[in-house]
C-alpha positions, 0 to 999 in steps of 0.5 A: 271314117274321117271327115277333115276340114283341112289335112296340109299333107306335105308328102315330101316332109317324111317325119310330119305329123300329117306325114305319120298319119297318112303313113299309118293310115296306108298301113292299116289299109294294107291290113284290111282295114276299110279307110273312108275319108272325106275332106273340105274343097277349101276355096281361095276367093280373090279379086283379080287383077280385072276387079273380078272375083276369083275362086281357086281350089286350095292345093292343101288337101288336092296333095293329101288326095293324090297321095292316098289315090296313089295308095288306093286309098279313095278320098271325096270332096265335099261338094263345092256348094258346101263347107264341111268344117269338122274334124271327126274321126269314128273307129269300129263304130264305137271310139270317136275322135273331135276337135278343132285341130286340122291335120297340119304340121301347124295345128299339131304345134299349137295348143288345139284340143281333141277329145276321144270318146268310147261310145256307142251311140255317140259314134252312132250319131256322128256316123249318120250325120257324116252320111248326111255329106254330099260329096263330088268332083265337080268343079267350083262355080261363085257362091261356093260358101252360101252353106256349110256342113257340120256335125253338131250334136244337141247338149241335151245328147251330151248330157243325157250320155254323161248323166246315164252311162258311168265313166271308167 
């Protein structure tokens, strides 16, 4: 599963880090391997040139999501009402991969950090939260930010997982 805020695929930049990733992505479906992902609707909220205030979908993840569909790589959107801000990957059910970096050839160049943890019930947890998601394909109506998705996880969940299980 990946569950992205923001994935600023350029399919035109061939040597991108987002590039390299789609790439990779496409080849692993194209060994089987079942590919999920879900990506924020970014929104755009401006007043008009009428003084009324607009809301436009922003084009960053719509180029990433046709570049997969042309893959047969299906994408969701969260739905418009919501804002999943994560940026979680799960593999096999037992390696998660968080952090702040979006998937853009600008946070790959910046000093953001992702951590990957090996574990089962960590994994677990991140799984069931990325099923709590709401995804659609409706069109975006005002009030597109009253909530927001995110998948947090309590310290005491940490805590106990460093506390009880040895590192290697």
């Amino acid at each position: 599963y990946i569950v992205m805020y923001e994935y600023g695929l350029n399919p035109k930049r061939d040597f991108s880090p987002p590039k390299k990733i789609a790439n990779a992505l496409v080849e692993a479906k194209e060994r089987d391997v079942k590919i999920n992902i879900i990506l924020d609707q970014n929104f755009i909220r401006r007043e008009n040139k009428f003084g009324r205030m607009e809301t436009k979908v922003d084009r960053k993840n719509i180029s990433a999501r046709e570049f997969f569909k042309d893959n047969d790589i299906e994408v969701l959107f969260d739905t418009p009402d919501k804002i999943t801000h994560n940026k979680l990957i799960v593999i096999d059910g037992n390696i998660s991969i968080v952090g702040s970096q979006n998937w853009m050839r600008q946070s790959q160049e910046s000093e953001q950090v992702s951590a990957l943890i090996r574990n089962e019930v960590v994994a677990k947890e991140f799984l069931e939260s990325i099923g709590q998601i709401e995804t659609a394909d409706s069109k975006i109506e005002d009030g597109a930010y009253d909530e927001a998705y995110s998948i947090r996880l309590p310290y005491e969940f940490f805590y106990k997982i460093v506390s009880d299980e040895p590192t290697e």
